[in-house]
VEXLO-787505 format. One line per 5 residues: their letters; for each residue z, x, y of C-alpha. Coordinates in nm, 2 decimals, padded with zeros to 4 digits. Last residue first. Layout:
// residues N
A) Z:X:Y ~ ... $
//
This chain:
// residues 565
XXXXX) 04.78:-00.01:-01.36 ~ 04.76:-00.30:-01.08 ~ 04.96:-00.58:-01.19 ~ 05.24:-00.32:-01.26 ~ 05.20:-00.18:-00.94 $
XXXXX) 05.16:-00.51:-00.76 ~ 05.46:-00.66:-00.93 ~ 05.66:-00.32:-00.83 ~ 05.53:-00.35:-00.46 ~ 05.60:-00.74:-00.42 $
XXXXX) 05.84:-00.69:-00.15 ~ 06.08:-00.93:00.04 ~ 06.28:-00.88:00.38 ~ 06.49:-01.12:00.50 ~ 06.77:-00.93:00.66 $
XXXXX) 06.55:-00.73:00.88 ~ 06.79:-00.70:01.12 ~ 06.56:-00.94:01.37 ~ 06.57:-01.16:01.04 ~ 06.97:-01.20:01.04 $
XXXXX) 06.99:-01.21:01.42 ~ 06.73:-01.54:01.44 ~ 06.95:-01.66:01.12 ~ 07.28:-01.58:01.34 ~ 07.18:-01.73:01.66 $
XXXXX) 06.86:-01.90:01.75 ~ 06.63:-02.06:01.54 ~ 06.38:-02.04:01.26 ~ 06.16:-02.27:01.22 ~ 06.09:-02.40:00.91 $
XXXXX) 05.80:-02.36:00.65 ~ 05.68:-02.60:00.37 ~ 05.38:-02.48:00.16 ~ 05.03:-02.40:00.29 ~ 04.86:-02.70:00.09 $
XXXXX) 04.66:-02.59:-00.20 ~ 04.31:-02.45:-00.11 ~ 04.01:-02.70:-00.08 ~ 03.73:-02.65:-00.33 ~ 03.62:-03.07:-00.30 $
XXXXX) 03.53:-03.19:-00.62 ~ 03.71:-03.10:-00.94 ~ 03.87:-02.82:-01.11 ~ 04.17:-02.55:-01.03 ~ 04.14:-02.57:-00.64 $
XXXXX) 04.36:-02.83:-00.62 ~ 04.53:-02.95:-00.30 ~ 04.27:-03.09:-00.04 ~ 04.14:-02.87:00.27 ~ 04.33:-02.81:00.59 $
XXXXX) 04.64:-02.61:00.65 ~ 04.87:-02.80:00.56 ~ 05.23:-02.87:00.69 ~ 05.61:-02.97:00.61 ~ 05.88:-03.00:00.85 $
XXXXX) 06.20:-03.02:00.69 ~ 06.38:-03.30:00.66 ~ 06.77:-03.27:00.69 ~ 07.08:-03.12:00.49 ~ 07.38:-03.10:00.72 $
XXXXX) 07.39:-02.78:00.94 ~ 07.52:-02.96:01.23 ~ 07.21:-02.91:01.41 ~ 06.94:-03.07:01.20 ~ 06.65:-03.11:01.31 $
XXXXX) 06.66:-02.80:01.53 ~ 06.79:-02.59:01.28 ~ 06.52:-02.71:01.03 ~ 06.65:-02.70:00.64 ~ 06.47:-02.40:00.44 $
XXXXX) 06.20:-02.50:00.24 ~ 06.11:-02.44:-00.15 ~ 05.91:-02.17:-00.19 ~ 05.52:-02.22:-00.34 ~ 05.51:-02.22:-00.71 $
XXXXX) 05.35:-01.96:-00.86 ~ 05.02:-02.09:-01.06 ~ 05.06:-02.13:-01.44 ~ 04.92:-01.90:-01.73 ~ 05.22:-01.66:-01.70 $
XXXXX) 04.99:-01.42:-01.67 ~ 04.87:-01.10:-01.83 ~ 05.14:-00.88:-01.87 ~ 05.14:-00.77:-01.53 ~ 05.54:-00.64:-01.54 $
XXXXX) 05.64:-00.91:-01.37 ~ 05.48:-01.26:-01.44 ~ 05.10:-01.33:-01.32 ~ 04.99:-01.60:-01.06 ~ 05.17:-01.40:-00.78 $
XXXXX) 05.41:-01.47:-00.52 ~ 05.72:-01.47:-00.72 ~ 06.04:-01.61:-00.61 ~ 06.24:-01.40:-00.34 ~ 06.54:-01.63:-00.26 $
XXXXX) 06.41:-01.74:00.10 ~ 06.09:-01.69:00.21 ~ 05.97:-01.50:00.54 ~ 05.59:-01.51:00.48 ~ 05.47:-01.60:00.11 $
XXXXX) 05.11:-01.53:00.00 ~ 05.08:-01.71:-00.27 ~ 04.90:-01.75:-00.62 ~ 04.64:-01.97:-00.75 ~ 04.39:-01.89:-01.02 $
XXXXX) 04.70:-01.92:-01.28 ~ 04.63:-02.31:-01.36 ~ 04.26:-02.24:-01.42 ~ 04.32:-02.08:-01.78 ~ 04.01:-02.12:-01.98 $
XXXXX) 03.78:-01.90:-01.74 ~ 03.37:-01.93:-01.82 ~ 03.32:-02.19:-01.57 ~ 03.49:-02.10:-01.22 ~ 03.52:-02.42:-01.13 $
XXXXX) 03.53:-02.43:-00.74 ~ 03.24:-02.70:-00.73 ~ 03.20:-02.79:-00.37 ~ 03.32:-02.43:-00.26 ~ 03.03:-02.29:-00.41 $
XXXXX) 03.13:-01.92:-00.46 ~ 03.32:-02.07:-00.79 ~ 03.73:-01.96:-00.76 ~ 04.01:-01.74:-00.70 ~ 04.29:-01.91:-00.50 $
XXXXX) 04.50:-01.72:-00.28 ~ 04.77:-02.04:-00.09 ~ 04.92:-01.97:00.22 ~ 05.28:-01.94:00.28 ~ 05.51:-02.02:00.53 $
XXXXX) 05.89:-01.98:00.36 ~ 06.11:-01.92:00.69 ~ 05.94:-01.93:00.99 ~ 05.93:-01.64:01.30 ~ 05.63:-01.82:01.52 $
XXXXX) 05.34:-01.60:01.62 ~ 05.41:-01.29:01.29 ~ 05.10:-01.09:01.34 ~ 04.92:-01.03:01.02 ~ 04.69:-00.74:00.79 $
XXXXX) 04.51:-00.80:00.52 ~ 04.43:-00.59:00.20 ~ 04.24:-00.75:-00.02 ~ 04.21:-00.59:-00.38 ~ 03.93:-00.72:-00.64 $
XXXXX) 03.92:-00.75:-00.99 ~ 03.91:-00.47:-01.27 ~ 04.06:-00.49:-01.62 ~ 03.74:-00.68:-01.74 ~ 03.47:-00.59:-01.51 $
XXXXX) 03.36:-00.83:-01.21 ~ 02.99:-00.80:-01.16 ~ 02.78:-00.96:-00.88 ~ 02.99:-00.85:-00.62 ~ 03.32:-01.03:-00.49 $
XXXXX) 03.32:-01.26:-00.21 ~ 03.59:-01.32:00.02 ~ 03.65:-01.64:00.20 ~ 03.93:-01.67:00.47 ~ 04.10:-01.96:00.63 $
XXXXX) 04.31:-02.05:00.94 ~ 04.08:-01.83:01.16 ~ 04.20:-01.54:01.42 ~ 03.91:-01.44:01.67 ~ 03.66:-01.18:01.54 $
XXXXX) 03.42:-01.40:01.35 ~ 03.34:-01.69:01.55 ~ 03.04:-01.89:01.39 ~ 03.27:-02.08:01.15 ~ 03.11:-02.23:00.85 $
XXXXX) 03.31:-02.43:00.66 ~ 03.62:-02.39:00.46 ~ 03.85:-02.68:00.57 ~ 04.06:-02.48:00.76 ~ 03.72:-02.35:00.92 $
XXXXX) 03.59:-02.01:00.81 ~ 03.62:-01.64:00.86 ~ 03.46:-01.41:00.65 ~ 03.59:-01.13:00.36 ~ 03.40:-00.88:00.25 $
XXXXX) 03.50:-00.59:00.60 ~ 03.84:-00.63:00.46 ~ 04.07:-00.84:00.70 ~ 04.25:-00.71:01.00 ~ 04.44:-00.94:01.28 $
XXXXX) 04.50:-01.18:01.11 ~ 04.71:-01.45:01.26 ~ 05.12:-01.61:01.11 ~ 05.31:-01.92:01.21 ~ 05.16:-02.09:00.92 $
XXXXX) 05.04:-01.86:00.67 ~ 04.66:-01.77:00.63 ~ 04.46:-01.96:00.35 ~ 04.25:-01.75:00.12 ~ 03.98:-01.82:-00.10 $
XXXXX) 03.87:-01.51:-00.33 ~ 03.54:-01.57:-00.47 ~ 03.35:-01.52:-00.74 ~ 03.07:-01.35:-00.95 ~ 02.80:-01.30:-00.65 $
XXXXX) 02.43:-01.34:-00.75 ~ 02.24:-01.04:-00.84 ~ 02.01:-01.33:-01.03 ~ 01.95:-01.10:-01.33 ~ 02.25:-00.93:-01.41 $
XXXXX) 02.51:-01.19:-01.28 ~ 02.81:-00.99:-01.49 ~ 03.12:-01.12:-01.59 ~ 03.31:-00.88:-01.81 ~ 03.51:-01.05:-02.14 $
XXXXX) 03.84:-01.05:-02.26 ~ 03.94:-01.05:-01.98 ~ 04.24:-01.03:-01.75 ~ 04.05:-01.06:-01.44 ~ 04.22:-00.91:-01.17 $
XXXXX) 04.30:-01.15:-00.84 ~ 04.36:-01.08:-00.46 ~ 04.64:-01.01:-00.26 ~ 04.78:-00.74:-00.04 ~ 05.01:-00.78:00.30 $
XXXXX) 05.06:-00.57:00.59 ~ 05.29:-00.71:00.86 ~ 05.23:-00.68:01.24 ~ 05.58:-00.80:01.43 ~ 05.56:-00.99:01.72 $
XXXXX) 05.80:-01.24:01.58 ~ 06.03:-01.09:01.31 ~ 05.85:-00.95:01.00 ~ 05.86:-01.06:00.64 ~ 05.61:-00.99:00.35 $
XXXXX) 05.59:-01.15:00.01 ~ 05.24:-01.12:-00.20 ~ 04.96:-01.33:-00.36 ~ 04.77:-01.29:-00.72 ~ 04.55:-01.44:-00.89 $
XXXXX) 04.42:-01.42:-01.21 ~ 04.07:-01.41:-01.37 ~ 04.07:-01.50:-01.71 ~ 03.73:-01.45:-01.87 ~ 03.61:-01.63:-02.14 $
XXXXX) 03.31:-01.58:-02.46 ~ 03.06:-01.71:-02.68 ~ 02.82:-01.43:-02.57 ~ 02.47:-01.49:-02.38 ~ 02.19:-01.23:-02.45 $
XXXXX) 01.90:-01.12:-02.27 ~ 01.64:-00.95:-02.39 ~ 01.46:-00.62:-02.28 ~ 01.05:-00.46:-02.31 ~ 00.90:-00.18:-02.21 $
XXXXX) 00.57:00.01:-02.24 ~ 00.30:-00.24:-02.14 ~ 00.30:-00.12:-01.74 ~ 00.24:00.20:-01.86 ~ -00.13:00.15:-01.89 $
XXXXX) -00.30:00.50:-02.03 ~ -00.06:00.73:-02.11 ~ -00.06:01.07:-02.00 ~ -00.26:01.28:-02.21 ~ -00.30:01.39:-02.60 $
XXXXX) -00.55:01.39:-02.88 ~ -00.72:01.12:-03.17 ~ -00.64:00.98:-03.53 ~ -00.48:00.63:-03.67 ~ -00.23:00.53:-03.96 $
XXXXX) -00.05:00.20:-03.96 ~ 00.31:00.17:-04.00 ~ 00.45:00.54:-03.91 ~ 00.78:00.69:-03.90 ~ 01.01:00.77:-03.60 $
XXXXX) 01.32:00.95:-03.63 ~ 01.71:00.99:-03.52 ~ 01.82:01.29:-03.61 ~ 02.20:01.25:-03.75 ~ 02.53:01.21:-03.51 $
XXXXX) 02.70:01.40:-03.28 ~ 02.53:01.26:-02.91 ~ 02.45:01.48:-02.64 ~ 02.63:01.40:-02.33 ~ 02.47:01.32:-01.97 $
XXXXX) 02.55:01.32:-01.60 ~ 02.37:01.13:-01.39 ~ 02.06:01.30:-01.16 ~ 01.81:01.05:-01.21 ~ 01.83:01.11:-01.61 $
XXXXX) 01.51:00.93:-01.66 ~ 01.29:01.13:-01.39 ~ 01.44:01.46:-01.56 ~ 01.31:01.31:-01.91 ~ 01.01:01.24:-01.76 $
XXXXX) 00.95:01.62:-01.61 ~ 01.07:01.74:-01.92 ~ 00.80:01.59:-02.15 ~ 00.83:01.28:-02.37 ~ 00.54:01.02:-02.41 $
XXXXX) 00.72:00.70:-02.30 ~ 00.87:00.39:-02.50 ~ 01.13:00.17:-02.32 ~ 01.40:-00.08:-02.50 ~ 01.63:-00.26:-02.23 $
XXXXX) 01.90:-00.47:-02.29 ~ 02.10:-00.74:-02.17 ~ 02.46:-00.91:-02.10 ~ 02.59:-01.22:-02.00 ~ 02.93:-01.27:-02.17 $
XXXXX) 03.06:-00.96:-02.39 ~ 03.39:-00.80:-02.39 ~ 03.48:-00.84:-02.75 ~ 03.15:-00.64:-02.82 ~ 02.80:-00.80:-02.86 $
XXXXX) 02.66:-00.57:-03.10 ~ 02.34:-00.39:-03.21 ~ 02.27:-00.17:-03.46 ~ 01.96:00.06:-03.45 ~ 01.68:00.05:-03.76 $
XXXXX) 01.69:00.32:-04.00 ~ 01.35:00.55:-03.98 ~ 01.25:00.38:-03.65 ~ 00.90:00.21:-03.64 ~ 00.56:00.32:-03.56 $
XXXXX) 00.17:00.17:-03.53 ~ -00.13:00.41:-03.49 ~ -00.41:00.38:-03.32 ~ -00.38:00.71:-03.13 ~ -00.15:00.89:-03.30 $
XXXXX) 00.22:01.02:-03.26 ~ 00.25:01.37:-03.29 ~ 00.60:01.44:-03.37 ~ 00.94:01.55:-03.19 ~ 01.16:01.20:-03.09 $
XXXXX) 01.36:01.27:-02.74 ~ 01.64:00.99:-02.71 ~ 01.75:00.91:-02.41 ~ 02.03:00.65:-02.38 ~ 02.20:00.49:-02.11 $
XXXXX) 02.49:00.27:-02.08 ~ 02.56:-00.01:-01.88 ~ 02.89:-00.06:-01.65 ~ 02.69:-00.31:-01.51 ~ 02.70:-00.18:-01.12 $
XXXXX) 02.98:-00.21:-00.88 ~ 03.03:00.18:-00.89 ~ 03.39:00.29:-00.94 ~ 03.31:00.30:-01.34 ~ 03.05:00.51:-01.28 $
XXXXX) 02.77:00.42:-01.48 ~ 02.77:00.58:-01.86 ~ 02.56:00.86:-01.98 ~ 02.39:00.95:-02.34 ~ 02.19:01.20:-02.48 $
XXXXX) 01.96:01.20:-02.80 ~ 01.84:01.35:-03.02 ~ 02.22:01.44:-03.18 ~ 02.21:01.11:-03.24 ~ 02.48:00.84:-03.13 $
XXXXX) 02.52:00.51:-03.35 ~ 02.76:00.29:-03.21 ~ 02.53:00.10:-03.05 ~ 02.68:-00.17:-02.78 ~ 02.66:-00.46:-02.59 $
XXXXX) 02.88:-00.64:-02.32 ~ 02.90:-00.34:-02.02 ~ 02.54:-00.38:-02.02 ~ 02.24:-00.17:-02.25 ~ 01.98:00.07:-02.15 $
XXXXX) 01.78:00.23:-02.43 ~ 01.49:00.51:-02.35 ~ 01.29:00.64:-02.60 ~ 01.13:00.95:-02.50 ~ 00.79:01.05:-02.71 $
XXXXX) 00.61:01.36:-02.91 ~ 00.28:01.48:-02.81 ~ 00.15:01.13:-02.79 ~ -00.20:01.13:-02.96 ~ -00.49:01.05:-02.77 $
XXXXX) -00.75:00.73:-02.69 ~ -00.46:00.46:-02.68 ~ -00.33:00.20:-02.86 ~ -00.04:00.40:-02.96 ~ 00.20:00.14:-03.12 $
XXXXX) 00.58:00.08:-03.07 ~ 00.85:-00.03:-03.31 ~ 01.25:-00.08:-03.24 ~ 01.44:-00.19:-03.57 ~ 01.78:-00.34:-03.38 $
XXXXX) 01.96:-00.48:-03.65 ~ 02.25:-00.74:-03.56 ~ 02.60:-00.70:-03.51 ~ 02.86:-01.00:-03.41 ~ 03.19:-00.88:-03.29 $
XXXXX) 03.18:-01.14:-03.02 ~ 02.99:-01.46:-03.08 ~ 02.58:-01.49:-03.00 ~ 02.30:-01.66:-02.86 ~ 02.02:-01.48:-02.82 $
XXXXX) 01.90:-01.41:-03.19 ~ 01.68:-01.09:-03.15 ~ 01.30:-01.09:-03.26 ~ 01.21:-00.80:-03.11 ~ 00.90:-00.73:-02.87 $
XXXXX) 00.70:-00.43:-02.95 ~ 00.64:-00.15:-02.70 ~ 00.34:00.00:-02.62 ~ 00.18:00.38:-02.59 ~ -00.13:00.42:-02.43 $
XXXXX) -00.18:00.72:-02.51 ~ -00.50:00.94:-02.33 ~ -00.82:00.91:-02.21 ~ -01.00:01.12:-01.87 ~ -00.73:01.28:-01.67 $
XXXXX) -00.65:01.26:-01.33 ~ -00.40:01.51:-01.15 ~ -00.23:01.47:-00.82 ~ -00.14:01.71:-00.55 ~ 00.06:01.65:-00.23 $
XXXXX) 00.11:01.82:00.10 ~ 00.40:01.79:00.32 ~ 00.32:01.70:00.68 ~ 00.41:01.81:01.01 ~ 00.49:01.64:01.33 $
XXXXX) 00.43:01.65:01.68 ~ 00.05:01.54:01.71 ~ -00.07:01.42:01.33 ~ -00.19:01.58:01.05 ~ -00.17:01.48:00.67 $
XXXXX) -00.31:01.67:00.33 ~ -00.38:01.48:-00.02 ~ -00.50:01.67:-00.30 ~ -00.68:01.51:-00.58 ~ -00.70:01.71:-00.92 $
XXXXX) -00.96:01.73:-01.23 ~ -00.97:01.63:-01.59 ~ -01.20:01.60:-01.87 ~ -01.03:01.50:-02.19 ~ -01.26:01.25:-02.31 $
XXXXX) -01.59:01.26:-02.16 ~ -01.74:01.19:-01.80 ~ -02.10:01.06:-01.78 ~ -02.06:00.78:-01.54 ~ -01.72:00.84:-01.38 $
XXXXX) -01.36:00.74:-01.47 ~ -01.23:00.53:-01.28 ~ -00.99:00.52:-01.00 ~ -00.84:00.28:-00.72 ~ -00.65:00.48:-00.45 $
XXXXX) -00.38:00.32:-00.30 ~ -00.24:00.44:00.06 ~ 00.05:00.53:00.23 ~ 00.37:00.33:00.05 ~ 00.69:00.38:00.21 $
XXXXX) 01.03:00.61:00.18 ~ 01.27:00.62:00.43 ~ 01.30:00.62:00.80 ~ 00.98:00.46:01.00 ~ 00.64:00.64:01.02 $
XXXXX) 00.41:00.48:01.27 ~ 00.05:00.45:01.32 ~ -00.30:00.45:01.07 ~ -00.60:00.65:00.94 ~ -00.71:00.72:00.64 $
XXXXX) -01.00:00.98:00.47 ~ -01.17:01.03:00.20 ~ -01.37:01.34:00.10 ~ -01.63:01.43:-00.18 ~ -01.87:01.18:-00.02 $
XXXXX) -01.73:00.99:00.23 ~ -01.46:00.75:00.14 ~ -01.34:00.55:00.43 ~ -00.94:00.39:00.49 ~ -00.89:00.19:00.75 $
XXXXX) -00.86:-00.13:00.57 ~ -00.58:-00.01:00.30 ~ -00.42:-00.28:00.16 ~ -00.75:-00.54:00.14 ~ -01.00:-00.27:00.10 $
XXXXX) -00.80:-00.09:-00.20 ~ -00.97:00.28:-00.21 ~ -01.21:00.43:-00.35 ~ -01.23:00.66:-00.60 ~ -01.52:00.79:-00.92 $
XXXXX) -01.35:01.02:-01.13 ~ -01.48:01.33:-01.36 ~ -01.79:01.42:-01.21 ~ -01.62:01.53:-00.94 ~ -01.27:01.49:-00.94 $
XXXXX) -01.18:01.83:-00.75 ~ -01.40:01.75:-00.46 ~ -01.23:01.47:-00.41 ~ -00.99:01.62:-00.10 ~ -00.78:01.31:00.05 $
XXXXX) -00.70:01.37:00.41 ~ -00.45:01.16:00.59 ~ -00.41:01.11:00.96 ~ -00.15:01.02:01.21 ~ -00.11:00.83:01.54 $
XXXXX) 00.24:00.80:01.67 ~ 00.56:00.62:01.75 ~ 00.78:00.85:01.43 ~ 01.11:00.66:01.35 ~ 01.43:00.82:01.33 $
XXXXX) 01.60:00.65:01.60 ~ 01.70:00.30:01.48 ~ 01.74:00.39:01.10 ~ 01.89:00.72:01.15 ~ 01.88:00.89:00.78 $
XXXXX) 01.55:01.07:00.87 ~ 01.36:01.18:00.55 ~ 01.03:01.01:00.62 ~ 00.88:01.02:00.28 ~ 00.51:00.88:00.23 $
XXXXX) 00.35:00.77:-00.09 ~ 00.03:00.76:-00.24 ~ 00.00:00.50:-00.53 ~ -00.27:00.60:-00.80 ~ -00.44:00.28:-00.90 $
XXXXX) -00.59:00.24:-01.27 ~ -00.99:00.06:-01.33 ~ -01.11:00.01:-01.62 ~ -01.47:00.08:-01.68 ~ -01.76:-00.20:-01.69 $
XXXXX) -01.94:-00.34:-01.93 ~ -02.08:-00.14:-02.26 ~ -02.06:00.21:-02.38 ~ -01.72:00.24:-02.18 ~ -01.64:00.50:-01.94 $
XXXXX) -01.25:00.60:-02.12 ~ -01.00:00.46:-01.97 ~ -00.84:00.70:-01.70 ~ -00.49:00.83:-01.73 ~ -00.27:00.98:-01.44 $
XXXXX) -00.09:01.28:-01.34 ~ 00.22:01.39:-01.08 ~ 00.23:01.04:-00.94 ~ 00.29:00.98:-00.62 ~ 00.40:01.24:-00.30 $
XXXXX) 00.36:01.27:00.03 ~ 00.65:01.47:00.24 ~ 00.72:01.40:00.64 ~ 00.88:01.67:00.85 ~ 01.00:01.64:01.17 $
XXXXX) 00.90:01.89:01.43 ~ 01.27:01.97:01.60 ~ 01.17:02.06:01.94 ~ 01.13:01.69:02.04 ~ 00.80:01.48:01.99 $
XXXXX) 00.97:01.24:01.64 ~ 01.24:01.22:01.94 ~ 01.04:01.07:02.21 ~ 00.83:00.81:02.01 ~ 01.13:00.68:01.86 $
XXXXX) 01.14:00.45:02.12 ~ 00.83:00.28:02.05 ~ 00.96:00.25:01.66 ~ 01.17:00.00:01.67 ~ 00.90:-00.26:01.91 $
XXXXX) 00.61:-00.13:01.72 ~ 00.78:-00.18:01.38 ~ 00.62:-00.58:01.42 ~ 00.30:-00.50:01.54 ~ 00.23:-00.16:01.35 $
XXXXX) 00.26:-00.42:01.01 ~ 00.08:-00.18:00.81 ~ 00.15:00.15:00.58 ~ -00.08:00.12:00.35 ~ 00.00:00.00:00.00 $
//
């Protein structure tokens, strides 16, 4: 793809103009594929056509600044595809871009941060050319105040086509159940495969307990919000022919773990060489399995050479796969205390207690969200950068920096078993009242149908954040200790009686208040948060002195360590 649209990065890019001009020239690197495969001319009809992608890297991290505002030009040297190649390039995408003779040539504007398509060259091989030939095409750029990297790519007449098969795997499955995994690919190609990189990618749900000494395997960081997948590269020695049809010597095991829900996994089939197997790796650490050799023998027999494979769009294949399973995500609140004026830091937010991960591999959709309901008496005054304002009732609120009654705090789109999500807050103290509290519930991101569908326990997705109680009852939706949960919400503190309602100290009514929303966030229409829990003032004299000293002063610091570990 050319790089287009000089109408709408005009406007960013305009003012780049100046730095791209300054005394540091900056550097821009093309780049695409290091070789690729042409069918064969054909007797009959006409040839196939592949597309070699040029690319163009502006290194600049500064999004705003880093642009280049100018006019630039690329060079594309054919001489060295002569006879082998016939080019041109994609009208539509590229529209001023001219072959003439043995050179081509584009021209175009603008070079924002980052890396973009530059131009698509659409090859065949040429009249007359033969198996095997091959040649290079070297792309050069030039433009007023910068410099350009050239790039060199290789096209070669045949090769593999190597293509994956498509398993027959049952979809629907219970935890601990294994089923064979007898991967099989074919070489429909022109050329042997000098040998070939199987490449097996599998979520946080599934896995092969096999590991061959072939092949080397790497985990995502558990600290990254990704699938928790593992990767396997497994280099397979032999000449695999053209026309021939292959299977695994013993077929791979597959199983859906205890901790399996939506999972998936990939199968990929590429010729090996270092240069893939570098691509593959990505820069992740790897470790080389213990086991046996894990081989490839042959189906169908065939004969021919070796290149780069012919269509590599054919040479993968995955499957989803949906576990019988639950997730118990609990939540948990806090107790702080502060005098008016004071700032208090509080931490709440759920961990999800398994068995099973919850992952949204395929729509990248968020997992969950923590609904939070602030205190009465009480503001924020610093929220995690995930979390967003909303009404009382939890709507959209288009003021995001004032204090709100009511938070929302999406997680990713995977929530690991043992892993949750922290939320550290932090209050101002308005009005100094004993027992406010505001409910943390855990629930469906659609706040109309708060169901969170794969957890069996909805009672313990409510906990409390508890401001100046009285008698220091738990705060969170899991026992001390963290042993899983209690399987019931905490119960919001009971209220203290109201000085100013009462003055003689008798028992009176205490003044009780929501915050907005229904009670119930455990099922059912609606999504509001529980109601904030009864409060009362508190007034002068010896309970105003008592709190001033810090008298009323609760911690949930050993719950949340526990909860935490």
């Amino acid at each position: 793809m050319c790089i287009r649209d000089s109408l709408l990065a005009a406007a960013s890019l305009a003012g780049a103009a100046a730095p791209a001009q300054a005394a540091d020239t900056p550097v821009f690197t093309l780049g695409g594929p290091a070789e690729t495969a042409l069918h064969p001319y054909p007797e009959n009809g006409r040839p196939k056509s592949s597309t070699v992608e040029i690319s163009l890297n502006n290194p600049s991290e500064d999004e705003e600044n880093g642009g280049f505002g100018g006019d630039f030009t690329l060079t594309f040297d054919l001489s060295g595809v002569a006879g082998v190649a016939d080019v041109k390039f994609d009208g539509e995408a590229n529209p001023d871009c001219k072959v003439t003779g043995t050179k081509a040539v584009c021209e175009d504007w603008g070079i924002w941060p980052g890396l973009q398509g530059a131009a698509d060259l659409v090859v065949t091989a040429a009249d007359g050319s033969e198996s095997g030939d091959t040649g290079t095409i070297t792309v050069t750029g030039q433009a007023d105040g910068a410099t350009f990297t050239p790039f060199t790519t290789r096209l070669t007449v045949g090769g593999p086509d190597l293509v994956m098969e498509r398993l027959p795997f049952r979809t629907e499955l219970t935890p601990g159940e294994k089923q064979q995994a007898p991967i099989t690919f074919a070489n429909r190609g022109t050329r042997d495969a000098d040998g070939v990189l199987l490449t097996l990618r599998y979520s946080r749900g599934l896995d092969i307990p096999q590991r061959y000494s072939n092949c080397e395997y790497t985990v995502d960081d558990p600290d990254q919000p990704d699938f928790g997948s593992t990767t396997a590269l497994c280099s397979v020695e032999g000449a695999f022919e053209a026309g021939a049809t292959y299977t695994l010597a013993t077929p791979l095991t597959l199983e859906a773990t205890e901790r399996a829900y939506y999972d998936t996994f990939l199968y990929r089939i590429q010729e090996n060489s270092a240069a893939q197997r570098a691509s593959q790796r990505a820069g992740a650490l790897f470790e080389r399995g213990t086991g046996g050799v894990l081989k490839a023998v042959p189906v169908t027999k065939g004969a021919a050479a070796r290149s780069t494979d012919l269509n590599p769009y054919d040479n993968q294949q995955d499957a989803d796969f949906r576990t019988e399973n639950t997730a118990d995500f609990v939540a948990y609140g806090d107790q702080v205390a502060g005098p008016e004026g004071a700032t208090v830091k509080a931490d709440i937010g759920f961990r999800n207690e398994g068995p099973a991960w919850i992952g949204h591999i395929r729509s990248g959709e968020d997992v969950a969200t923590v609904d939070f309901t602030v205190p009465q008496g009480a503001s924020v005054i610093a929220k995690p950068d995930r979390c967003r304002a909303v009404t009382a009732d939890g709507k959209y609120r288009e003021d995001q920096t004032s204090p709100a009654p009511r938070y929302v705090c999406n997680t990713s789109m995977t929530v690991r078993d043992g892993s949750g999500l922290d939320l550290p807050f932090e209050l101002r103290v308005d009005k100094a009242m004993v027992g406010a509290s505001g409910a943390v519930t855990v629930r469906n991101t659609w706040l109309q149908n708060p169901k969170l569908p794969f957890d069996p326990k909805p009672a313990n997705n409510t906990a409390y954040l508890v401001l100046n109680g009285e008698g220091g009852s738990d705060s969170g939706g899991t026992t001390g200790g963290g042993d899983g949960g209690s399987g019931e919400p905490s119960t919001p503190p009971t209220s203290a009686p109201d000085p100013e309602k009462s003055p003689s100290g008798d028992s009176g009514s205490s003044a009780s208040t929501t915050s907005g929303g229904t009670a119930g966030t455990t099922g059912g229409s609606g999504g509001g948060l529980a109601s904030t829990g009864s409060i009362a003032l508190i007034g002068s004299g010896t309970a105003a002195a008592a709190l001033a000293a810090g008298l009323v002063l609760f911690t949930a610091a050993r719950r949340r360590a526990a909860r935490h570990a």
